[in-house]
C-alpha positions in Angstrom: -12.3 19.0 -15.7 -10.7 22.4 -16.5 -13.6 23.3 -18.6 -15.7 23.1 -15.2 -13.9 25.1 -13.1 -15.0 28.2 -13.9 -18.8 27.4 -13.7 -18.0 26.2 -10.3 -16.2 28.9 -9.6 -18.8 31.3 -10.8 -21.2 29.0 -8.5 -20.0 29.3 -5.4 -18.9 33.0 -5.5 -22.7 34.0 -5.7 -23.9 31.1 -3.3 -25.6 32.2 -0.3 -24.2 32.0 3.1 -19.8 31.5 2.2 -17.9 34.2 3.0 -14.3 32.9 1.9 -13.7 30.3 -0.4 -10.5 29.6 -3.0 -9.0 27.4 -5.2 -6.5 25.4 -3.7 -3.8 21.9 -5.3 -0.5 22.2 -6.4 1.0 23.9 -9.3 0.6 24.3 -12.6 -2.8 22.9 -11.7 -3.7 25.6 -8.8 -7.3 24.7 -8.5 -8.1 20.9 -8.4 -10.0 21.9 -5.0 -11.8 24.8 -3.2 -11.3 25.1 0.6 -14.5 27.5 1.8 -15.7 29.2 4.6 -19.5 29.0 5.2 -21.6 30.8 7.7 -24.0 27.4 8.7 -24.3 23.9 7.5 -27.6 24.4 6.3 -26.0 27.3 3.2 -23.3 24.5 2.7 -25.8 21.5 2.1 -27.9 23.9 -0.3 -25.3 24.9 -1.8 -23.7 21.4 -2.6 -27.5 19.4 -3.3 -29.4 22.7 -4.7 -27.2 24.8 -7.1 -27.7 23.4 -10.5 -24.1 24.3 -11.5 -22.8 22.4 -8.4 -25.0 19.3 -8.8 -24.2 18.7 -12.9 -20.1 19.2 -11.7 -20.5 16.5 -9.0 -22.7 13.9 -11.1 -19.6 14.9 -14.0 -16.6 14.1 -11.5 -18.4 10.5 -10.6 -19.6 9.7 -14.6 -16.1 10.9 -16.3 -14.0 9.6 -13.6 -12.0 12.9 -12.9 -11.0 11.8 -10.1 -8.9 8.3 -10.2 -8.9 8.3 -6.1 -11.4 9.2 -4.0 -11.0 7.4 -0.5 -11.9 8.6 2.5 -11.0 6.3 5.8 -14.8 5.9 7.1 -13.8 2.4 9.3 -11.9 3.1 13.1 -10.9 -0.1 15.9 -9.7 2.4 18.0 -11.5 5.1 19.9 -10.1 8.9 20.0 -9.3 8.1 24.0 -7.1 4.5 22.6 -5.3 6.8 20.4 -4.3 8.6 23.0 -3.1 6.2 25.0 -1.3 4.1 22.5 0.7 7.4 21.7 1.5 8.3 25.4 2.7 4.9 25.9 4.9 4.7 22.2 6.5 7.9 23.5 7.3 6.8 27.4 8.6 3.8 25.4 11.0 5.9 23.8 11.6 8.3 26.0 12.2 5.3 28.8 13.0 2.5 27.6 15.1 3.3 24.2 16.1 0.9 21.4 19.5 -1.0 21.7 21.9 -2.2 19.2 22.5 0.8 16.8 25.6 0.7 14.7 28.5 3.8 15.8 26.7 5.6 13.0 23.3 5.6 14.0 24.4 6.2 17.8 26.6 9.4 16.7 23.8 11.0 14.3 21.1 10.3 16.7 22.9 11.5 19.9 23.6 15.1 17.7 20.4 15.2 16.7 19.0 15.3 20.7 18.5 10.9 21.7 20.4 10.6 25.0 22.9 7.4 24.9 22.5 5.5 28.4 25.2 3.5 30.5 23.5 0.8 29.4 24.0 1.3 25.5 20.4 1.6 24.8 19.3 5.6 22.9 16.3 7.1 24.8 14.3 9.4 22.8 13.0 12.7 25.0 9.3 13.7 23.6 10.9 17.4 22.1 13.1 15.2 19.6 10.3 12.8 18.7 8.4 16.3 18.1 10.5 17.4 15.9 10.8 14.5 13.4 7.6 13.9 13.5 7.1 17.7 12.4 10.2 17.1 9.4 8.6 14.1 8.1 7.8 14.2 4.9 4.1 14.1 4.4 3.5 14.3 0.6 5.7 11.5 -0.2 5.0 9.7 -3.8 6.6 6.3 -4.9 7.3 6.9 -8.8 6.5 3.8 -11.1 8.8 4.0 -14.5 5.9 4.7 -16.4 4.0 7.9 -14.5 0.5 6.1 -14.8 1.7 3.9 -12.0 2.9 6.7 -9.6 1.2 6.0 -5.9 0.1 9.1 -4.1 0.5 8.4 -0.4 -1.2 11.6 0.9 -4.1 11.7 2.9 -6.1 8.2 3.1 -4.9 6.9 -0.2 -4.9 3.1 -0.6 -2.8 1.1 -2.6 -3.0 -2.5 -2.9 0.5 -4.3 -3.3 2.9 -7.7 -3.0 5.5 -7.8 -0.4 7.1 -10.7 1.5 9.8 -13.2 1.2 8.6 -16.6 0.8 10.8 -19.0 0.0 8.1 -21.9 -2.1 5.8 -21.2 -5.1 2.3 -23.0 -4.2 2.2 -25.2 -7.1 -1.5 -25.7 -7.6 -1.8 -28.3 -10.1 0.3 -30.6 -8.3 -0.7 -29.6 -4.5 2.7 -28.9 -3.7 5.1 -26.9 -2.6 8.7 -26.3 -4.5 11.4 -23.7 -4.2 11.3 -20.3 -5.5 13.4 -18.9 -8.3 14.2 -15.9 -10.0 12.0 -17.0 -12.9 9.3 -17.4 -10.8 9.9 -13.4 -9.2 10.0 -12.5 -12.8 6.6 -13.9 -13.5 4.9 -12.6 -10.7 6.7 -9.0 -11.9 5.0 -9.7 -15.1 1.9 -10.5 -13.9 1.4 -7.6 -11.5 2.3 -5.6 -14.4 -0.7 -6.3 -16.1 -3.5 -6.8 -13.3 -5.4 -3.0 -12.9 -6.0 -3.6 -8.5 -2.3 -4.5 -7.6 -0.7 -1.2 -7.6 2.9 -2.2 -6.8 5.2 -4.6 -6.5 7.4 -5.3 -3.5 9.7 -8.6 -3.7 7.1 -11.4 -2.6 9.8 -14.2 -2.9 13.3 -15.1 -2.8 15.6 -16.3 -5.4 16.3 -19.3 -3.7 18.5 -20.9 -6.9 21.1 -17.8 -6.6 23.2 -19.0 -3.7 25.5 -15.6 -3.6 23.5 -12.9 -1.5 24.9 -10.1 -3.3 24.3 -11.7 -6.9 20.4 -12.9 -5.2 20.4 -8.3 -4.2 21.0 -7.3 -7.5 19.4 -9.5 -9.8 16.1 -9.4 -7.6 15.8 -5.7 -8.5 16.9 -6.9 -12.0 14.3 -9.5 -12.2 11.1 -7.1 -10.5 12.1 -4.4 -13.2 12.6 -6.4 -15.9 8.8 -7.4 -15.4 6.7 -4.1 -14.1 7.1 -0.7 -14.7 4.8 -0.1 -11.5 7.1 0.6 -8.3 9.3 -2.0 -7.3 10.2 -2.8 -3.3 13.1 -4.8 -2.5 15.6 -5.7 0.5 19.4 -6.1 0.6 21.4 -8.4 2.6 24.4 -6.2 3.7 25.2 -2.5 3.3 27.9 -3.1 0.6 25.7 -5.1 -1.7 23.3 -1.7 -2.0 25.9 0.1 -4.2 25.2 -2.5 -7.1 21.4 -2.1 -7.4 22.5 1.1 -7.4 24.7 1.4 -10.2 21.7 -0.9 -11.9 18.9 1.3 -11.5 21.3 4.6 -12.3 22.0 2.4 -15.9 18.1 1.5 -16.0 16.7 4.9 -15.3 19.1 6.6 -17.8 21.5 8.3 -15.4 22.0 9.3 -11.8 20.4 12.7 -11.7 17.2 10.9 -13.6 17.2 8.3 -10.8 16.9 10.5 -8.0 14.4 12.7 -9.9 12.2 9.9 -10.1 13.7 7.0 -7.6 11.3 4.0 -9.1 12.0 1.6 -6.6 12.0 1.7 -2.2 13.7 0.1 0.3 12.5 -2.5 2.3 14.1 -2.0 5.8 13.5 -4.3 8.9 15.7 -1.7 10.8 14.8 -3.4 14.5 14.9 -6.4 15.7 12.0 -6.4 18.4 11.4 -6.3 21.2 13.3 -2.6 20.6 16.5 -3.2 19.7 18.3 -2.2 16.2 19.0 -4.2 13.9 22.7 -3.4 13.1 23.2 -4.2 9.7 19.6 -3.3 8.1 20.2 0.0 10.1 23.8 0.7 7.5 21.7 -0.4 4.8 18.8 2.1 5.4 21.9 4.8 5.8 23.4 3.6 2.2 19.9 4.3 0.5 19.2 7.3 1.9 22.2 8.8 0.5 21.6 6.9 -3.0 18.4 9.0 -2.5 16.1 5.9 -2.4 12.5 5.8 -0.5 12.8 3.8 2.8 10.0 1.8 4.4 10.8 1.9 7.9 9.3 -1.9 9.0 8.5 -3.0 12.4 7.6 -6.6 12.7 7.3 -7.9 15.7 5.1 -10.8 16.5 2.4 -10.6 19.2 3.1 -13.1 21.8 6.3 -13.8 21.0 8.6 -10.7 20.0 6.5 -8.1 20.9 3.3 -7.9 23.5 0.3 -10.0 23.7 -2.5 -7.5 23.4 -2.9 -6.0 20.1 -3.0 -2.8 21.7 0.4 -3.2 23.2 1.7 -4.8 19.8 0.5 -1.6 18.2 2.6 0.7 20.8 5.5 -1.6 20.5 5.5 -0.9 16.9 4.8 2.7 17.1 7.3 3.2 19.3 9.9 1.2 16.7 8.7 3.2 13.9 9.3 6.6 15.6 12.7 5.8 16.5 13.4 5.1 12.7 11.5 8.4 12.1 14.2 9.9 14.1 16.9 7.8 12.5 16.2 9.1 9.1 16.0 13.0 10.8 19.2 12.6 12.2 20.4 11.5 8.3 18.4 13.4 6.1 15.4 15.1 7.3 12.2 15.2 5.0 13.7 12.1 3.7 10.8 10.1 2.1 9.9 7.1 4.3 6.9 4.9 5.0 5.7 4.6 8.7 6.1 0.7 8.3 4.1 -0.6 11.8 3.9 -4.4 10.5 3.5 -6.4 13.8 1.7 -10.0 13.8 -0.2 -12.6 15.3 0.6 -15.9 17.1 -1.7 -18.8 17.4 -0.8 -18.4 21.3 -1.5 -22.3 20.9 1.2 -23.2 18.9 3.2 -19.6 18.7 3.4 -20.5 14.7 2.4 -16.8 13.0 -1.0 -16.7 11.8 -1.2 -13.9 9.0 -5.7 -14.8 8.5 -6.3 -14.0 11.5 -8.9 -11.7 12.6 -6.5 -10.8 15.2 -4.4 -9.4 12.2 -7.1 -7.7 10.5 -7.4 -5.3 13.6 -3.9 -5.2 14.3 -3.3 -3.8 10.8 -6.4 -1.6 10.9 -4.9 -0.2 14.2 -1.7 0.4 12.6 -3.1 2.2 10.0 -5.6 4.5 12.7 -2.0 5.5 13.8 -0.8 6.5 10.4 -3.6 8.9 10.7 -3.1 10.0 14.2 0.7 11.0 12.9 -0.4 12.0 9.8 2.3 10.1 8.0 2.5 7.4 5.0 1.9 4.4 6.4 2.1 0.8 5.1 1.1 -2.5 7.1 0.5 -5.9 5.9 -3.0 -7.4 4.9 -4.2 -10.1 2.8 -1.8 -12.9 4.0 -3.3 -16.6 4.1 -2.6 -19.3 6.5 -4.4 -21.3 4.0 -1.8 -23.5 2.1 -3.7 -23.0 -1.5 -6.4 -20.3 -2.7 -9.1 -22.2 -1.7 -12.4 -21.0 0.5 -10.1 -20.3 3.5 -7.6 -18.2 1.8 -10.4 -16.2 0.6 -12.0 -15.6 3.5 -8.5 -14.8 5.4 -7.7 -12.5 2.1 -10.8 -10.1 2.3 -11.3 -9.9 5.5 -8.1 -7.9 6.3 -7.5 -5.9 2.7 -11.5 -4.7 3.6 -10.4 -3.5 6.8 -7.2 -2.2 5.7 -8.3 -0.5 2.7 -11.5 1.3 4.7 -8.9 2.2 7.8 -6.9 4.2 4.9 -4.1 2.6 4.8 -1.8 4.1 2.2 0.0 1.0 1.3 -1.4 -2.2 2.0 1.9 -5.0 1.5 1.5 -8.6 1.3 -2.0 -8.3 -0.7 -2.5 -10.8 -2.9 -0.5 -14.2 -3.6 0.6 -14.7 0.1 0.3 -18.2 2.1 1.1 -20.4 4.7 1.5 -17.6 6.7 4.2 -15.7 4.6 6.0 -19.4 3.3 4.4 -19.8 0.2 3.9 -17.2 -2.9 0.9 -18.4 -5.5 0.5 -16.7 -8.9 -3.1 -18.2 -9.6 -3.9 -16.5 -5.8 -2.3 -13.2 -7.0 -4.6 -13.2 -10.3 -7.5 -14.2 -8.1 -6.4 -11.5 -5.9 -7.0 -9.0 -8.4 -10.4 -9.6 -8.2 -10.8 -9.7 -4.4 -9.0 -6.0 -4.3 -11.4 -4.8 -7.1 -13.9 -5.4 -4.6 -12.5 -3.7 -1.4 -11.5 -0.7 -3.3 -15.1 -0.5 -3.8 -16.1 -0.7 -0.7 -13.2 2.0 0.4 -14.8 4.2 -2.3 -18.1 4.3 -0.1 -21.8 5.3 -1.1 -21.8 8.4 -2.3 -25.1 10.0 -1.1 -26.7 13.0 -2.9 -30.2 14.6 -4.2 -30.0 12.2 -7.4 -28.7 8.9 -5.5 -31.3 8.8 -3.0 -33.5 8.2 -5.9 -37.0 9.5 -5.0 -37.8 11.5 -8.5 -37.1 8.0 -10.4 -38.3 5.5 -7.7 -41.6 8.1 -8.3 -42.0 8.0 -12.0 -41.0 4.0 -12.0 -43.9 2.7 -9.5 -46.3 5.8 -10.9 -45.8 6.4 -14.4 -43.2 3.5 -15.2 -42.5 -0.3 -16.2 -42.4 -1.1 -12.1 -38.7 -1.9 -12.2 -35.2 0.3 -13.1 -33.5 -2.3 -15.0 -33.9 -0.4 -18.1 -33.9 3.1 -16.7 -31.3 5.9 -17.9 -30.4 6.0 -14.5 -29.1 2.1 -14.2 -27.7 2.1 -17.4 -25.5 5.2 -16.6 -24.4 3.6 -13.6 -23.2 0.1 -14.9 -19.7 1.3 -15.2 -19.3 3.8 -12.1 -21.5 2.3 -9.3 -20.3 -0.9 -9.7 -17.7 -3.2 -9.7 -17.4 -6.5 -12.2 -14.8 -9.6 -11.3 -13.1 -10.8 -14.1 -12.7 -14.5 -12.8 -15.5 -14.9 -10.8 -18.4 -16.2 -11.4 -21.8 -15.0 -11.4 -23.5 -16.9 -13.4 -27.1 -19.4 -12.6 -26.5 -23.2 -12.2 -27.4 -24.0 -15.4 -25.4 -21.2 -17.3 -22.8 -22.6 -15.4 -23.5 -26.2 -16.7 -23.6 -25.1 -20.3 -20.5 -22.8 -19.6 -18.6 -26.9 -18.7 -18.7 -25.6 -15.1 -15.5 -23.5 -15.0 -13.4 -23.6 -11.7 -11.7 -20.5 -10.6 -8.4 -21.9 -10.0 -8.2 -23.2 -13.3 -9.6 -19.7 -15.1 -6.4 -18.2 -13.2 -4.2 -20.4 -14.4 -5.5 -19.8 -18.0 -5.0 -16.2 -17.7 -1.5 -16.8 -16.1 -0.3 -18.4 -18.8 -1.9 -16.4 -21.1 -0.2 -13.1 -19.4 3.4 -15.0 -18.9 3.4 -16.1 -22.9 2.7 -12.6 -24.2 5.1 -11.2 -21.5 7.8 -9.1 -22.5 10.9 -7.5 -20.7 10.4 -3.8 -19.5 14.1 -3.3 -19.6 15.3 -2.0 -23.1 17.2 -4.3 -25.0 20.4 -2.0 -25.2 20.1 -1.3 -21.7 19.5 -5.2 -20.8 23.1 -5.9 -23.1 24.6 -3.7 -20.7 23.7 -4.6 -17.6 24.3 -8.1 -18.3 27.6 -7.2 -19.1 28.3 -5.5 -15.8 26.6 -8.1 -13.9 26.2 -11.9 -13.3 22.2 -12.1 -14.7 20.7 -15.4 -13.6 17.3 -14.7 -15.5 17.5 -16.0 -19.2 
C-alpha cells in the first residue's frame, strides 16, 4: 500500500482539471486517503476510470485487500423530510416532555450541565444543551479487542456483526428442547465466536442461570466471555456496587489499571431508561461507575412498539431517539467525549398477542431506521438485528435472520447486536444457529460491500474477445479466476452442491454440519486468560467455570 502512494500521488498532481487535493488519515500513517478539489465531474471520472496509474492502484486496493472495510450505507427507510421530522419531534420530546426517575446524581450533574428539573420531578432537556452534547460526542470511538486484529472501528458506516442478549435457555437441537443456561454454556459460545471470521464481537447473549448470587453471576460472566474470546466483550451488571469487581478483574486480566484504560477491552451494556421516558435508577449509577473506571458505554433504549413505547415505527424510532439523547446528555454532564454507543434498540409487538416478535419485518425497518438516525447524528450507533421468533435454526429462523442483518448491515449500522444465535424472540441462545450464522453474515457483508463499478468491471473488452475471438464463455478467463477470492463470497456450511453430489456426499444436513464443527471448535478450545493470571483471579474470586 505504501509503495503506491506515491505513484498516486504523482497521478493526481498532473491530472487535468483538480485544483486542490492532499493526503489525509491519522498519524503516523498521514495519507491512507486524498480529499480533492476538482473543477467538473467529468475531470474527476477521467481521472478515476482513465489514468493508468489510478486504474492499476484501484484494481490493487480490491485484489490485495488493502482495505479490510469498505462499506458505504447505499439502503435508506426514511426520506430526508422523515428525518427531519423524527428529530424535531425527539427534541420537543426532550425539551417537553423530559425523562423521569434519575437518581440525585444524575439530576444534580444534568441540571449543572443546562436540563431544567420540573415540579413534577421529570429533567426537560432545552434544544442548546442537546446541541451541545451532541457536538462533544465522541465520534471516532473504537471498542479494543485483547488481541488488536479484533479492534472494531465505529466511524463512518462501519458494520460489525455481533451477539448480544440475555436469554435465559440453550436451544438444545438434538433433543428439541429447551434447558437452562449456564456459565459453561456462555463460555462456549465465547469460544466459538472466537474462532468464526463474520461475528466480530461478543456481547453476553445468555445468563448464568446456575450462579444464584447476582454479584458472583457479574463477575464471572466477564470472567467466562474473556476466558473464551479475545474479540471485544459486552456485558451488564446488576447493581452499581457489583461493577468495582469486574473491575478489579479486568485491571488483573489486562495487566494493570493504566493498561486497562489504554485499551478498555470490554463495554458496558446499559438499559439506562425504562420507557416510556423514565430513568432507570439503578442502570443509571451503574453507567456513572463505568464511566469513571473508564469503560465504553452503550447507551440502550428498548422499548417495545405497542406496548412501552408508540405504535408506529416512526414514533418508536422518536421515542428512542429521544431516550438516547438524554443518555447522550447524561454522559456530557459526567464526562464529555466519553465513548458511548447511540444504543436506539426499540421492538416489535405482535399487536395480536403483544408477545415481542424480534423476525419481524416490522423490526427489520425499525432497526434500519434506527440506524438512518445514527447517520443523521453522526454518532456510533448499535441496534439489534438477526433475532428469531423461530424456536430452532430452521427455514423460518433463516429467513427472520437475513432479512434484518441485510437491512441492518446496508443501513450502516456500526454495530449490529443480537446477530447470530438469538431465538424465541430473545429466550433462547443456539450455538449450531451462531455457527450457521456465520455463514448468513458472510453473505450480508457482501452485500454491504456493494458492486463496485469501474472501466474493467463492466467487462466490455473481455465480453469482446470471449464471444469474438474466445471459447464463448469466462469460466476459464484470467478475469474469473482473479476474481474467485475478491468478488465472491463462499459458505462454509452450506451447501451448494447438485442432487446427486449430495447423495453421494450421504446427504449432509446443516444442522448436523454445525454441530460437527461445534464440537470440533469446543474440544480444541482453550482459555484466553493466562494460566498465572487465571491462578489469581480465582484466588480473588468465587470462579464457577471449571
Amino acid at each position: 500500500f505504501w509503495r503506491s502512494v506515491k505513484s498516486a500521488s504523482d497521478a493526481i498532481s498532473s491530472a487535468q482539471g483538480v485544483s486542490f487535493f492532499k493526503g489525509i488519515g491519522e498519524l503516523p500513517f498521514v495519507q491512507q486517503a486524498t480529499f480533492s478539489i476538482w473543477d467538473s465531474v467529468s475531470d474527476i471520472k477521467s481521472f478515476a476510470y482513465n489514468n493508468t496509474n489510478h486504474k492499476e492502484i484501484v484494481e490493487k486496493t480490491r485484489r490485495q485487500n488493502w482495505y479490510s472495510e469498505d462499506l458505504f450505507a447505499r439502503f435508506h427507510v426514511l426520506n430526508d423530510s422523515g428525518v427531519k421530522k423524527i428529530n424535531k419531534a425527539a427534541l420537543d420530546a426532550l425539551e417537553f416532555i423530559g425523562l423521569a426517575d434519575a437518581p440525585q446524581s444524575g439530576i444534580d450533574n444534568m441540571v449543572k450541565a443546562g436540563a431544567i428539573l420540573g415540579d413534577d420531578g421529570r429533567l426537560r432537556y432545552p434544544r442548546s444543551l442537546v446541541e451541545d452534547a451532541l457536538a462533544s460526542a465522541n465520534r471516532n470511538v473504537t471498542l479494543y479487542g485483547r488481541d488488536q486484529k479484533h479492534d472494531l472501528d465505529l466511524s463512518g458506516n462501519r458494520v460489525h456483526f455481533g451477539t448480544a442478549g440475555a436469554a435465559v435457555h440453550i436451544v438444545d437441537v438434538l433433543n428439541n428442547e429447551y434447558r437452562d443456561s449456564k456459565v459453561k454454556d456462555l463460555f462456549d459460545a465465547a469460544c466459538i465466536v472466537n474462532e468464526l471470521d463474520n461475528i466480530h464481537f461478543l456481547q453476553r447473549p445468555m445468563v448464568c442461570r446456575d450462579i444464584v448470587d447476582n454479584r458472583e453471576m457479574d463477575y464471572n460472566t466477564v470472567y467466562a466471555c474473556c476466558a473464551g474470546t479475545t474479540k471485544h466483550v459486552g456485558t451488564s451488571f446488576t447493581e452499581p456496587s457489583f461493577v468495582s469487581d469486574a473491575i478489579k478483574m479486568l485491571h488483573t486480566i489486562a495487566g494493570g489499571e493504566a493498561a486497562w484504560r489504554e485499551r478498555p477491552f470490554v463495554s458496558n451494556s446499559n438499559c439506562f431508561v425504562v420507557p416510556p421516558m423514565k430513568f432507570a435508577t439503578e442502570s443509571c449509577q451503574v453507567m456513572e461507575a463505568c464511566i469513571k473506571a473508564g469503560m465504553p458505554i452503550l447507551l440502550l433504549s428498548a422499548g417495545q412498539a405497542g406496548a412501552t413505547a408508540p405504535a408506529p415505527i416512526a414514533g418508536a424510532i422518536v421515542q428512542a431517539v429521544a431516550e438516547c439523547l438524554a443518555g447522550l446528555v447524561y454522559v456530557y454532564s459526567i464526562k464529555p467525549g466519553h465513548p458511548c454507543i447511540f444504543g436506539t434498540w426499540p421492538f416489535v409487538s405482535d399487536l395480536r398477542t403483544g408477545a415481542m416478535s424480534g423476525g419481524s419485518g416490522e423490526q427489520a425497518l425499525l432497526t434500519a431506521g434506527c440506524a438512518q438516525m445514527h447517520r443523521f447524528y453522526d454518532l456510533p450507533g448499535g441496534a439489534a438485528a438477526g433475532i428469531a421468533d423461530a424456536k430452532m435454526p430452521d427455514m423460518q429462523a433463516g429467513w427472520e435472520q437475513a432479512m434484518s442483518n441485510v437491512m441492518a448491515g446496508l443501513t450502516g449500522l456500526n454495530m449490529v447486536y443480537e446477530a447470530a444465535g438469538m431465538h424465541a424472540s430473545l429466550l433462547g441462545f443456539c450455538l449450531e444457529s451462531l455457527i450457521i450464522g456465520d455463514d448468513l453474515l458472510g453473505q450480508a457483508m457482501r452485500c454491504v460491500r456493494g458492486i463496485e463499478v469501474t472501466e474493467d468491471s463492466v467487462s466490455l473488452d473481455v465480453i469482446k474477445s470471449t464471444c469474438l475471438d474466445g471459447p464463448g464463455h469466462f469460466l476459464g478467463s484470467e478475469q474469473t479466476l482473479s476474481l474467485m477470492q475478491t468478488e465472491y463470497i463462499y459458505p462454509s456450511l452450506g451447501d451448494r452442491t447438485s442432487p446427486k453430489e449430495w447423495v453421494e456426499l450421504g446427504k449432509p444436513n446443516l444442522v448436523q454440519k454445525a454441530i460437527e464443527k461445534k464440537e470440533n471448535i469446543l474440544n480444541n478450545a482453550i482459555k484466553k486468560i493466562d494460566p498465572i493470571i487465571d491462578k489469581k483471579l480465582r484466588s480473588e474470586f468465587n470462579i464457577h467455570l471449571a
